[in-house]
Backbone as a chain_set.jsonl record, in Angstrom:
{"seq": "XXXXXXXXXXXXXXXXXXXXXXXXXXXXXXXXXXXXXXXXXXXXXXXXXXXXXXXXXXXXXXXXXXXXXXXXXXXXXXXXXXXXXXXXXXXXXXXXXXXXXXXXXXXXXXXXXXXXXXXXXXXXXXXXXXXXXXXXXXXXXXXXXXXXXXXXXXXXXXXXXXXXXXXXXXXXXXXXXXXXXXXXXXXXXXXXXXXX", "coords": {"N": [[0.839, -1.186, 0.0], [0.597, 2.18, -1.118], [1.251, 5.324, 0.247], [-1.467, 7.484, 1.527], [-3.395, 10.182, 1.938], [-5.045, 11.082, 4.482], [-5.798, 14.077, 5.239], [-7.091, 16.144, 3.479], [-9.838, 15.083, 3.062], [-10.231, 14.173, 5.479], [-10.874, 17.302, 6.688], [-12.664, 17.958, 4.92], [-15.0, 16.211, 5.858], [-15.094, 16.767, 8.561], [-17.288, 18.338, 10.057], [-19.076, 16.346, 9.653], [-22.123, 14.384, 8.751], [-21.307, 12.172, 11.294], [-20.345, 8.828, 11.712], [-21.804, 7.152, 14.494], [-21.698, 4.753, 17.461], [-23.853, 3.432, 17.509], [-24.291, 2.551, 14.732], [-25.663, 4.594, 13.144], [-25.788, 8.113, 12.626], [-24.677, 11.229, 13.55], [-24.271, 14.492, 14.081], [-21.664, 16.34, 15.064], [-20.757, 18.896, 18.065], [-20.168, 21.727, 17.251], [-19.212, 23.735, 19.697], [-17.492, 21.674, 20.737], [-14.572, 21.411, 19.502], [-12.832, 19.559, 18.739], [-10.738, 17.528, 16.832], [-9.521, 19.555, 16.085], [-9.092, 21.197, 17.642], [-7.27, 23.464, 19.253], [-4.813, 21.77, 21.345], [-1.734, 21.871, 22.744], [-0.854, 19.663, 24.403], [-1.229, 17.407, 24.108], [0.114, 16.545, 21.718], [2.731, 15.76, 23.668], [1.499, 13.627, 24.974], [0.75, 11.633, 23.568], [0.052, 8.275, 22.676], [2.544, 5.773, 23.05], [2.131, 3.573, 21.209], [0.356, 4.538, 18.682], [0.382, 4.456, 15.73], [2.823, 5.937, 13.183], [1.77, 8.783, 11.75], [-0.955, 11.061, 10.615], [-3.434, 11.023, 12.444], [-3.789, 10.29, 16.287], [-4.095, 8.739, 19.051], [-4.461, 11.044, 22.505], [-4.437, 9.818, 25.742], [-6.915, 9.335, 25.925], [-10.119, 8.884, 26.681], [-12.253, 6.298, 26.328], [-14.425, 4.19, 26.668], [-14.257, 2.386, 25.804], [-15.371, 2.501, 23.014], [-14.593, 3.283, 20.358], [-13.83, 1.256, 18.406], [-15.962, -0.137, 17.52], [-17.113, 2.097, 15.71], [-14.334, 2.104, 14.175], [-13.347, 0.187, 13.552], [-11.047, -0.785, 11.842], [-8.71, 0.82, 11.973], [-8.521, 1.298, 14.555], [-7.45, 0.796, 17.73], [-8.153, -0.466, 21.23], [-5.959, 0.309, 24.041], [-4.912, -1.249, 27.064], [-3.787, -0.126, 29.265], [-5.493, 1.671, 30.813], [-7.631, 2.271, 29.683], [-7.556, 3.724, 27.06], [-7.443, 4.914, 23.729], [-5.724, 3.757, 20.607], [-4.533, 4.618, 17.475], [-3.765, 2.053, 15.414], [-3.649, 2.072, 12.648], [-3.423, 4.057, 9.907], [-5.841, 6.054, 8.107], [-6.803, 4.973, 5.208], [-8.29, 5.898, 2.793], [-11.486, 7.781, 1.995], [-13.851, 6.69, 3.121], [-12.869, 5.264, 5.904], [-11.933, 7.376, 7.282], [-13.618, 9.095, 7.986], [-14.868, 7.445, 9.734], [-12.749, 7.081, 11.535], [-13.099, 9.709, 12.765], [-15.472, 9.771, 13.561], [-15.056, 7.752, 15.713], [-13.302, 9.904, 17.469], [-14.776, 11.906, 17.918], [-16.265, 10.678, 19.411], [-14.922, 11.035, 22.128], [-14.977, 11.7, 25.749], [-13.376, 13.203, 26.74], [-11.884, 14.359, 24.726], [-9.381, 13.161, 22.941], [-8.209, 12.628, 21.461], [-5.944, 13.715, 18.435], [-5.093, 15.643, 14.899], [-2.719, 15.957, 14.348], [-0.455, 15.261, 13.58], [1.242, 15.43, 11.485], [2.464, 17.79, 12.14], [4.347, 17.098, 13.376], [5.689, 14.264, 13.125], [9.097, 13.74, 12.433], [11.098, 12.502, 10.27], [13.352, 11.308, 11.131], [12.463, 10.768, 13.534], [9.878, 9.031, 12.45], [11.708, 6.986, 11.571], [13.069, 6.14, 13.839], [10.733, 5.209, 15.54], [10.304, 3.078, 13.657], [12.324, 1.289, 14.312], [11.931, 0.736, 16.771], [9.979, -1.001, 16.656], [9.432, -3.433, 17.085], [9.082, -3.689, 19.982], [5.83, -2.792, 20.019], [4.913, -4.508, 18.612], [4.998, -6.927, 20.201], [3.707, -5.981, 22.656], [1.394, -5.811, 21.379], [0.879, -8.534, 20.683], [0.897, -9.797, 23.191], [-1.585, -8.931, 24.01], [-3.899, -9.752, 22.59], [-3.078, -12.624, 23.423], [-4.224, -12.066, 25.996], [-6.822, -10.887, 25.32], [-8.033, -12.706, 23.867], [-8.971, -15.014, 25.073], [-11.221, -14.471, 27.003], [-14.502, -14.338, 28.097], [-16.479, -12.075, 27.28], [-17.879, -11.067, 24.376], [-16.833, -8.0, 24.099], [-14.236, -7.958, 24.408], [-13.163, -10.515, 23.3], [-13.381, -9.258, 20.746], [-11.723, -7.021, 20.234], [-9.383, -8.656, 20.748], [-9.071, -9.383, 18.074], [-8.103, -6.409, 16.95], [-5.962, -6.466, 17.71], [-4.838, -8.711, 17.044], [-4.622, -7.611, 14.139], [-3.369, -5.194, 14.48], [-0.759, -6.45, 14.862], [-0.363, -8.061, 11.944], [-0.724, -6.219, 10.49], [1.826, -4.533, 11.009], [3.565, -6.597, 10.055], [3.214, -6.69, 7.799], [1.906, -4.28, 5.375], [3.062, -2.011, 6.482], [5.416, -0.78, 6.806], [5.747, -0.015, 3.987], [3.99, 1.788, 3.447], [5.204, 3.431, 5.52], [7.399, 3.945, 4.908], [6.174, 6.044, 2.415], [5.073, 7.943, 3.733], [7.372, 9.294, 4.798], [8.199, 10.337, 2.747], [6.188, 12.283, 2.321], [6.414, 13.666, 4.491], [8.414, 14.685, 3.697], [8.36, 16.377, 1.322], [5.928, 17.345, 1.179], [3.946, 16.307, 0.004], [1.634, 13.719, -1.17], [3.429, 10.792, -2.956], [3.804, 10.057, -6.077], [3.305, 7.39, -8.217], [5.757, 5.639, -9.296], [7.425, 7.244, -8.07], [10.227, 7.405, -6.141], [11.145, 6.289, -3.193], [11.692, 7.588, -0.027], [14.347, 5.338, 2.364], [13.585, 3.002, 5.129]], "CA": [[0.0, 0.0, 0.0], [1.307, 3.451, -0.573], [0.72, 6.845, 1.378], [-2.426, 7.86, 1.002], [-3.317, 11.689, 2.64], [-6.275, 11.564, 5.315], [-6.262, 15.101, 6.004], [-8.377, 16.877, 2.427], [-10.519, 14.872, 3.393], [-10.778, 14.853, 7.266], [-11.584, 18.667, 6.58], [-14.547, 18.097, 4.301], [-15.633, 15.261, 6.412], [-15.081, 17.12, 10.105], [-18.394, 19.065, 10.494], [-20.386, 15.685, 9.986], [-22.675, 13.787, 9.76], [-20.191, 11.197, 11.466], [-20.925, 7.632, 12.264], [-22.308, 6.781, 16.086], [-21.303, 3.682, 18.167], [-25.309, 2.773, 17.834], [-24.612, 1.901, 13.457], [-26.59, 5.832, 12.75], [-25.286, 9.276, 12.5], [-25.015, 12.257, 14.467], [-23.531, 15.777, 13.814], [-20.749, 17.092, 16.298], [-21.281, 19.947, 18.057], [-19.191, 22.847, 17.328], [-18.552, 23.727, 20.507], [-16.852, 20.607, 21.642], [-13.753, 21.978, 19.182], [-12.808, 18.162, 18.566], [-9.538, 17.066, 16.631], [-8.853, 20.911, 15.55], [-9.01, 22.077, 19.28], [-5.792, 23.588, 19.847], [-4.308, 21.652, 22.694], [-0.162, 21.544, 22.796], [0.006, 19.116, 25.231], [-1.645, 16.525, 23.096], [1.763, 15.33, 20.867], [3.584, 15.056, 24.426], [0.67, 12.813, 25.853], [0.627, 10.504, 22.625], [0.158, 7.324, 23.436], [3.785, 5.43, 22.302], [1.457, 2.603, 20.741], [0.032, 5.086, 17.894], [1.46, 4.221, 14.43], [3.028, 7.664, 12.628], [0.774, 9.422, 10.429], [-1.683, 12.58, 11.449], [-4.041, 10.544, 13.56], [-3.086, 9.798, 16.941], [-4.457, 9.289, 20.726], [-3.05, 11.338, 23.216], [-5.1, 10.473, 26.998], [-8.35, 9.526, 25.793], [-11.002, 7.668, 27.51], [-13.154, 6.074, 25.064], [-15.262, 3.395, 26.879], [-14.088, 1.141, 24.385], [-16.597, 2.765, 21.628], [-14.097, 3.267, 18.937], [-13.706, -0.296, 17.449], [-17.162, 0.404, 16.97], [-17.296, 3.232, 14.798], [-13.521, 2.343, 13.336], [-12.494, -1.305, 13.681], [-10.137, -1.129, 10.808], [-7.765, 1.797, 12.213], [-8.493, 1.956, 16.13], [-7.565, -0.307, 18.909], [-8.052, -0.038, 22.97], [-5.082, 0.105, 25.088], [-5.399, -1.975, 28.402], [-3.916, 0.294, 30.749], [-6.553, 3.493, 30.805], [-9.023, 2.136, 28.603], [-7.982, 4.529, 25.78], [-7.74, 3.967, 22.014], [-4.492, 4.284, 19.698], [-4.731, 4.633, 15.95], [-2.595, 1.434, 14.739], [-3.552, 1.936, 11.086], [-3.983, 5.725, 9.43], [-7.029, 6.086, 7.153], [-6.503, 4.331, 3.535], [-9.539, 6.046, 1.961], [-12.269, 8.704, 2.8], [-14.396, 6.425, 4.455], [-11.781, 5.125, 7.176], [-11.299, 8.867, 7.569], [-14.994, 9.625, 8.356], [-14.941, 6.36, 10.9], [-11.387, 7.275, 12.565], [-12.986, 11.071, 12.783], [-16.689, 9.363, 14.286], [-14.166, 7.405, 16.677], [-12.923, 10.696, 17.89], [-15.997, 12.5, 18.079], [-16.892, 9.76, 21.311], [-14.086, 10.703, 23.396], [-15.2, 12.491, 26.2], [-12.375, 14.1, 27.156], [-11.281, 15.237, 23.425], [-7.69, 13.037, 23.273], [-7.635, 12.517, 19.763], [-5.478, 14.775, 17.256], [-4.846, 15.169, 13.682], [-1.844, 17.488, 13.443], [0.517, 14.473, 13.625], [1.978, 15.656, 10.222], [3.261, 18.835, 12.318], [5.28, 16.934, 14.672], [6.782, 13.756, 12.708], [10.164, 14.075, 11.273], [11.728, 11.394, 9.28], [14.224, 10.696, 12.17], [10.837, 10.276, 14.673], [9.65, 7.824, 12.004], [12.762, 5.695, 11.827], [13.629, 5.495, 15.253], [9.446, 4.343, 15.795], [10.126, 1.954, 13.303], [13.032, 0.497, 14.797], [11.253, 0.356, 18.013], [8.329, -1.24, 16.449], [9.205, -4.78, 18.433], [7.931, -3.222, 21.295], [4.483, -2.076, 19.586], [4.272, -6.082, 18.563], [5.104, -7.695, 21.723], [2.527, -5.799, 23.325], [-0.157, -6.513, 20.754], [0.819, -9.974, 20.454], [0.377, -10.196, 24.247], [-2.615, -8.163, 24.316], [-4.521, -10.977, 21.67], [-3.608, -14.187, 24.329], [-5.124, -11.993, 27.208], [-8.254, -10.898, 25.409], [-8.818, -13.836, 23.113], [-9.342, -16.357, 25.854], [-12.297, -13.819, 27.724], [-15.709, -14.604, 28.352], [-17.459, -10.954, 26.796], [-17.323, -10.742, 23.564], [-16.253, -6.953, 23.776], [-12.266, -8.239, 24.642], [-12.816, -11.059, 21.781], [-13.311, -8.524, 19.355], [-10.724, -6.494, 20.52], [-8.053, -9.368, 20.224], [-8.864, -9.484, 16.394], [-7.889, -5.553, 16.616], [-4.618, -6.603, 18.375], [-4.386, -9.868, 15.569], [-4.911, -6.921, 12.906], [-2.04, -4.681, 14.113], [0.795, -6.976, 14.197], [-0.43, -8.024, 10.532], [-0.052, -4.448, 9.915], [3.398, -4.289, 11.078], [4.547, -7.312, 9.528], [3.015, -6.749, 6.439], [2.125, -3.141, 4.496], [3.448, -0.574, 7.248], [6.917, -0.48, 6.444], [6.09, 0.348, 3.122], [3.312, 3.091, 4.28], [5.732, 4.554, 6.545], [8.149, 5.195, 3.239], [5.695, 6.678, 1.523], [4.569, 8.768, 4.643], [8.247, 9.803, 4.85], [8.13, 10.774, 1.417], [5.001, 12.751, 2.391], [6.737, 14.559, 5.469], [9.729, 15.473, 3.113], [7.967, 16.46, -0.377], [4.641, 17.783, 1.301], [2.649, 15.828, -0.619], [2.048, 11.893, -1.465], [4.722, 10.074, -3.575], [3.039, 9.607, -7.236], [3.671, 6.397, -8.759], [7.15, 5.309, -10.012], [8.581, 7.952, -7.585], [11.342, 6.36, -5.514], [10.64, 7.237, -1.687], [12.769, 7.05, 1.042], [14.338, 4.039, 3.083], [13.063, 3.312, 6.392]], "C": [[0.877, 1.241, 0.0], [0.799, 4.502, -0.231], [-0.74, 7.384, 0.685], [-2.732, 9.443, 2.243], [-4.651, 11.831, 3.159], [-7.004, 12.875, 5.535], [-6.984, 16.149, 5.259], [-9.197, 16.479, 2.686], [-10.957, 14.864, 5.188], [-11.148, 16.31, 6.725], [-12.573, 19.086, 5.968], [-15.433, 17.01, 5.449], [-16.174, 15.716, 7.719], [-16.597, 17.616, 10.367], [-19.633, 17.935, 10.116], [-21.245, 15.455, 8.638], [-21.67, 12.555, 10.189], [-21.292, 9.853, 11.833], [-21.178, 7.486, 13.951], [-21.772, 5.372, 16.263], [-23.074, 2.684, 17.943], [-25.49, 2.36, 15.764], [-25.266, 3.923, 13.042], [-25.476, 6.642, 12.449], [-25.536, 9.962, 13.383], [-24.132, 13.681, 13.664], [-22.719, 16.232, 14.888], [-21.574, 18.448, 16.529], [-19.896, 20.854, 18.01], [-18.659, 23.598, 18.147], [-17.371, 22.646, 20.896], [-15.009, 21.207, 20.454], [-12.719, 20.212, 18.414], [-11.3, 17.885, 18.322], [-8.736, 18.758, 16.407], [-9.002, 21.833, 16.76], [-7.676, 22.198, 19.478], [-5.424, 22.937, 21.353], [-2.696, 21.307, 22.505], [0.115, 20.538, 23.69], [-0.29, 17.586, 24.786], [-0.511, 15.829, 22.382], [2.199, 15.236, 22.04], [2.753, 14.151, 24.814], [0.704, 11.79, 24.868], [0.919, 9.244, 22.985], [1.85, 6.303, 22.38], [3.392, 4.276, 20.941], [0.969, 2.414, 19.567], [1.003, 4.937, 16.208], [1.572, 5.864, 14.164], [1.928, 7.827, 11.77], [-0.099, 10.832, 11.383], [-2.483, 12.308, 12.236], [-3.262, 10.537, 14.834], [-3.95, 9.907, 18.624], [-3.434, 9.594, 21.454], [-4.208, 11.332, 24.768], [-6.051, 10.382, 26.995], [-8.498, 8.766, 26.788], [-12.191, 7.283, 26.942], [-14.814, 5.103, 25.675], [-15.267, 2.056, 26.035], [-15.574, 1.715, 23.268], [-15.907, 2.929, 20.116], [-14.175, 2.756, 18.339], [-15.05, -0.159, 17.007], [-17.653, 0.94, 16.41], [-15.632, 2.486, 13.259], [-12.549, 1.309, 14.24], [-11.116, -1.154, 12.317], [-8.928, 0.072, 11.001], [-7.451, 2.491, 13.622], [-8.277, 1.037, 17.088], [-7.615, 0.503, 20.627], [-6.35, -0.38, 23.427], [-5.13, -0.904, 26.113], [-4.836, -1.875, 29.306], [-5.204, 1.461, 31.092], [-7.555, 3.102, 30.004], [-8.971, 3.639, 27.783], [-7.961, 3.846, 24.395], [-6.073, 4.691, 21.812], [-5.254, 3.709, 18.117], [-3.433, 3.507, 15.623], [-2.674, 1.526, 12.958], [-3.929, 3.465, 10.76], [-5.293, 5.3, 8.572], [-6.596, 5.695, 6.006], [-7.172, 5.291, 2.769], [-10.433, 7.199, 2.885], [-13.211, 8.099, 3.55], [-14.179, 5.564, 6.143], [-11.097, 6.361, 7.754], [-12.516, 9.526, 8.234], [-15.062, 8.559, 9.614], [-13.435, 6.7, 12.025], [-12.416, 9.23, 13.277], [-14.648, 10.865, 13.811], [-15.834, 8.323, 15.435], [-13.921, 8.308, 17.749], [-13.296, 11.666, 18.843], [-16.14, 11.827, 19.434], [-16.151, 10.385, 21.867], [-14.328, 11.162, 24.337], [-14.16, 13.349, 26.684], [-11.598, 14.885, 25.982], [-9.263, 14.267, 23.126], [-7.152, 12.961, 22.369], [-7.048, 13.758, 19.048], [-5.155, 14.476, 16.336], [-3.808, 15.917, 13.343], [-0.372, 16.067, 14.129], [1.817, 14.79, 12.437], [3.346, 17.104, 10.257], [4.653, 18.73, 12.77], [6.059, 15.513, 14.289], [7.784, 14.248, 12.037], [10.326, 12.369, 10.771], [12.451, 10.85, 10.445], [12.713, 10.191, 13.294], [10.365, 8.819, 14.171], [10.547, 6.683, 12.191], [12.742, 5.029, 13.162], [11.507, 4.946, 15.992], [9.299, 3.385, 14.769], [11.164, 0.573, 14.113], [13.145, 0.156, 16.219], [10.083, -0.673, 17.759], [8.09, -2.696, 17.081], [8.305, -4.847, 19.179], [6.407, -3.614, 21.193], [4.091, -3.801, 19.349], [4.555, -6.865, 19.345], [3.788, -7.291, 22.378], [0.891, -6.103, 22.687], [-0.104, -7.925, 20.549], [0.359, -10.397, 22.109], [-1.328, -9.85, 24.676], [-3.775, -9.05, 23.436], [-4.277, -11.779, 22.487], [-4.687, -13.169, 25.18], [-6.166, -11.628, 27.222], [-9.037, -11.814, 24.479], [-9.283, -14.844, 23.968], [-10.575, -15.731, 26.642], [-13.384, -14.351, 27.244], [-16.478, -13.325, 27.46], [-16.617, -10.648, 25.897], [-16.766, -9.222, 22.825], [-14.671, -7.586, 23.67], [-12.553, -9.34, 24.042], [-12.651, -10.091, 21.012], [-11.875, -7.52, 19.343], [-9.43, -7.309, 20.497], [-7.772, -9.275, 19.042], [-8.331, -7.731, 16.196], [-6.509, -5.95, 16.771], [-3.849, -7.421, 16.98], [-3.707, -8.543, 13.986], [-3.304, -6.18, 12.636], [-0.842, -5.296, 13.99], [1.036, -7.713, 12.342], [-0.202, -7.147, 9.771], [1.52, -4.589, 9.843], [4.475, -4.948, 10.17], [4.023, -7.454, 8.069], [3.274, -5.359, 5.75], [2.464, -2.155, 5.489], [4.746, 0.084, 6.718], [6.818, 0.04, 4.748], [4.992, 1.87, 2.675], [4.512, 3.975, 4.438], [6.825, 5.118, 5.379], [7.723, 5.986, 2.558], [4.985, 7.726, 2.327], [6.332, 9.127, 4.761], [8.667, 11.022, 3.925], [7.45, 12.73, 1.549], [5.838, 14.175, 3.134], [8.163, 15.117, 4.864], [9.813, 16.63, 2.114], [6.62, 17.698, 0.505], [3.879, 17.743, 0.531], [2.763, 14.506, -0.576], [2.964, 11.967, -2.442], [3.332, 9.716, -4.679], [4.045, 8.078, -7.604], [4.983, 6.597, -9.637], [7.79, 6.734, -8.951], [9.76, 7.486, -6.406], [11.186, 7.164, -3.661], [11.756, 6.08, -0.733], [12.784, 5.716, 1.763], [13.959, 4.074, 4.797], [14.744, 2.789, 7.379]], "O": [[1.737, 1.43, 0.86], [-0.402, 4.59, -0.488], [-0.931, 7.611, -0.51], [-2.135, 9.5, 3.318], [-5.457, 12.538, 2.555], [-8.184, 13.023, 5.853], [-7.522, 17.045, 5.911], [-10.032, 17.382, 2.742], [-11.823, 15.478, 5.812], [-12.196, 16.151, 6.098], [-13.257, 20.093, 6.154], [-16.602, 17.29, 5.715], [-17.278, 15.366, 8.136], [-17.077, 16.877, 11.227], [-20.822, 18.248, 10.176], [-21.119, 16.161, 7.638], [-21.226, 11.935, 9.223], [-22.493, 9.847, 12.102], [-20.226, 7.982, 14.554], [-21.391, 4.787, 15.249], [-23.259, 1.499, 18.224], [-26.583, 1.956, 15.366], [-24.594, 4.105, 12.028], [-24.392, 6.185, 12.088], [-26.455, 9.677, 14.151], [-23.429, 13.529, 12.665], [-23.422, 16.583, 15.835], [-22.463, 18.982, 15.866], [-18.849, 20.653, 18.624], [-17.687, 24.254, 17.773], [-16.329, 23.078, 21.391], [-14.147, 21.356, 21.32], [-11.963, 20.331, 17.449], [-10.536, 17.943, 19.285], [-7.535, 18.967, 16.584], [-9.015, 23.064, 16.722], [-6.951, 21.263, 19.818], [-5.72, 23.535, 22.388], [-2.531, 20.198, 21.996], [1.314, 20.359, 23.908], [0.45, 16.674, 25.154], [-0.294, 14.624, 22.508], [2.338, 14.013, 22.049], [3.535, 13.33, 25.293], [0.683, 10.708, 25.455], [1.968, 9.012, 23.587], [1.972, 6.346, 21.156], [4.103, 4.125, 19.947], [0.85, 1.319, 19.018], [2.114, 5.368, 15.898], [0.863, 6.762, 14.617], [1.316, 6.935, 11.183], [0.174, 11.333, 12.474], [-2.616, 13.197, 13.076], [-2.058, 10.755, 14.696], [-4.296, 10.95, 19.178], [-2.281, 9.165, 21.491], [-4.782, 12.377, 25.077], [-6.674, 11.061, 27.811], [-7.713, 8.178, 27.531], [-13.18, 8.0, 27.097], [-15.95, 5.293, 25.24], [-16.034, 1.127, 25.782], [-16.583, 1.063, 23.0], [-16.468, 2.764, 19.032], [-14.608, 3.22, 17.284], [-15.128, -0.047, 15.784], [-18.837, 0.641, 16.258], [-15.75, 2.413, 12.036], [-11.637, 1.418, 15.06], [-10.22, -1.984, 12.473], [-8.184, 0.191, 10.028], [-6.755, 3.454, 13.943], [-9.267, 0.323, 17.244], [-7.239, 1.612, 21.005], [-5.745, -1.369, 23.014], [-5.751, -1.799, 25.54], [-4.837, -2.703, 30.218], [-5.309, 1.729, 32.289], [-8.4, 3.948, 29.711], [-9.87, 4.479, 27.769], [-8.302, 2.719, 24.037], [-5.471, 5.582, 22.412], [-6.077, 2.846, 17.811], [-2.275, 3.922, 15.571], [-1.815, 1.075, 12.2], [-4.789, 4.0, 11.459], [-5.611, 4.113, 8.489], [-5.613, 6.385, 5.738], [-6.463, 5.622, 1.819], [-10.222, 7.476, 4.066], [-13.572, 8.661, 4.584], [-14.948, 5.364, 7.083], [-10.081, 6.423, 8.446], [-12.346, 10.474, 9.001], [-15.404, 9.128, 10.65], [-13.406, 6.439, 13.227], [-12.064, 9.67, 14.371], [-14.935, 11.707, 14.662], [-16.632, 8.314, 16.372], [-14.162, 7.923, 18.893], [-12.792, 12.129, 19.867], [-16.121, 12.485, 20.475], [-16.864, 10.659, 22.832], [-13.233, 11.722, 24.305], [-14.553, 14.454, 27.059], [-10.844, 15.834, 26.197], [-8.197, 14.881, 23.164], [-5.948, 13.12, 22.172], [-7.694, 14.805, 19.093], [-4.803, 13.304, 16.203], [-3.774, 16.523, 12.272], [0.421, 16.258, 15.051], [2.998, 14.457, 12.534], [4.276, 17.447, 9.527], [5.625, 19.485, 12.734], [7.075, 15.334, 14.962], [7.612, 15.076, 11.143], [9.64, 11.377, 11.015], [12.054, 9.729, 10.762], [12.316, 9.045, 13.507], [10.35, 7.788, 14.844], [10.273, 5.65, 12.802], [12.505, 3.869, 13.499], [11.422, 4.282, 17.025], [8.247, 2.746, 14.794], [10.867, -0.594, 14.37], [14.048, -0.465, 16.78], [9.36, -1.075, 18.671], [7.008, -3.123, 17.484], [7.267, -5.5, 19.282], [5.817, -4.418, 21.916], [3.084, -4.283, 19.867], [4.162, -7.962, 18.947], [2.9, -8.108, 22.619], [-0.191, -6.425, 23.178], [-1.145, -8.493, 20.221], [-0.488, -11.278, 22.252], [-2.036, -10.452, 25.484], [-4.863, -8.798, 23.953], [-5.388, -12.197, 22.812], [-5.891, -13.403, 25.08], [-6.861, -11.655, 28.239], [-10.253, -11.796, 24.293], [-10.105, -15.615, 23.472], [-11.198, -16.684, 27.111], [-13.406, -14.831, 26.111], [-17.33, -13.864, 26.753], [-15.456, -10.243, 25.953], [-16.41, -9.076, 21.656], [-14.107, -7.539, 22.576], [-11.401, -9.717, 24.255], [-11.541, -10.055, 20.481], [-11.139, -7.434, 18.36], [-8.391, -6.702, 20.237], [-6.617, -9.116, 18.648], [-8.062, -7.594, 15.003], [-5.813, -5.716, 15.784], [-2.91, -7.103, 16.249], [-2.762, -8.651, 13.205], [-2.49, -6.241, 11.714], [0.045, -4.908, 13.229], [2.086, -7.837, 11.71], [0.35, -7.147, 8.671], [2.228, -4.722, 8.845], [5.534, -4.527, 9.705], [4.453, -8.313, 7.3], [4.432, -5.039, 5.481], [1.92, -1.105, 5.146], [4.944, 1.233, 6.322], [7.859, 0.486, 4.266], [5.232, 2.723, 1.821], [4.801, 4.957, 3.753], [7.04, 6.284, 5.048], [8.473, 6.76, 1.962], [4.25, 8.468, 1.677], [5.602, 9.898, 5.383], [9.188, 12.115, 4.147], [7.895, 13.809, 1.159], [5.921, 15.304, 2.649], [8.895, 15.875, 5.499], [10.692, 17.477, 1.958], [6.652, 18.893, 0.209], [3.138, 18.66, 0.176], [3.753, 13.979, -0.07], [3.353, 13.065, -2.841], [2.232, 9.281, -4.338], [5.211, 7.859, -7.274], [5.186, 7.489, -10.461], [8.863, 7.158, -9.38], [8.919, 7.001, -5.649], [11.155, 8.332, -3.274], [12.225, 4.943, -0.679], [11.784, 5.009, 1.889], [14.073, 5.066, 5.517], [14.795, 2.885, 8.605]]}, "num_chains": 1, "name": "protein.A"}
């Protein structure tokens, strides 16, 4: 897979109607200030867990409702019951479901200005950490695949999902998201993008 750019779209998408945890819709409210709420303390709070790209939790507290809105780009944690983004958005409607994810949090923890604050060196050195990131999801699949409520089944298959990520199309993502954070734009076809 190569880089694809969440954030033209997050900005047509942001004001709604987003997806609900109940299958429906709802509209944000414009007060609540959401992913485009200035908060600075947001990139230091990031959870370490968060793949690179412009998504990212930093501190949420979700209730576990994300996987619910945005199984294909959101997993729970299982210290704090927050969420991390292990996959960025592919497409505009994994961009409308990561952005109806967000929308739940009550505390606001989600941000999208990830694009401000990777460098290329950030990326590397979180790839060559990325062990870590699959140790803990590989552990985090025995201890909620064997549960009784099928909320923490479903949530193992998020865990299953990201180390498939890792060991499959990330590494070649995260080149073309390097690309991205070098060029300031995606990498067109046949263009040769950096090594991780």
């Amino acid at each position: 897979m190569t880089y694809w750019d969440p954030m033209p779209s997050a900005r047509v998408l942001e004001d709604g109607p987003l997806p609900d945890p109940d299958g429906g819709t709802w509209l944000p409210d414009p007060a609540y200030g959401g992913l485009w709420n200035p908060r600075p303390d947001r990139w230091a709070q990031r959870d370490w867990r968060n793949v690179p790209g412009p998504f990212y939790g930093a501190g949420t507290d979700s209730c576990w409702m994300g996987r619910l809105i945005a199984p294909a780009n959101v997993l729970y944690e299982d210290d704090w019951h927050g969420e991390v983004v292990y996959r960025q958005p592919r497409n505009p409607a994994e961009t409308r479901a990561v952005l109806g994810a967000a929308a739940q949090d009550p505390v606001a923890g989600y941000a999208c200005d990830g694009d401000n604050h990777w460098t290329p060196e950030l990326v590397r050195a979180w790839w060559q950490e990325r062990g870590r990131v699959r140790e803990w999801a590989v552990a985090l699949d025995r201890k909620w695949s064997g549960w009784e409520r099928e909320q923490e089944r479903e949530a193992a298959g998020g865990a299953r999902a990201y180390v498939a990520h890792i060991d499959g199309e990330l590494g070649e993502y995260l080149r073309g998201y390097l690309f991205r954070l070098a060029e300031g734009r995606p990498p067109e076809r046949g263009e040769t993008v950096p090594s991780l």
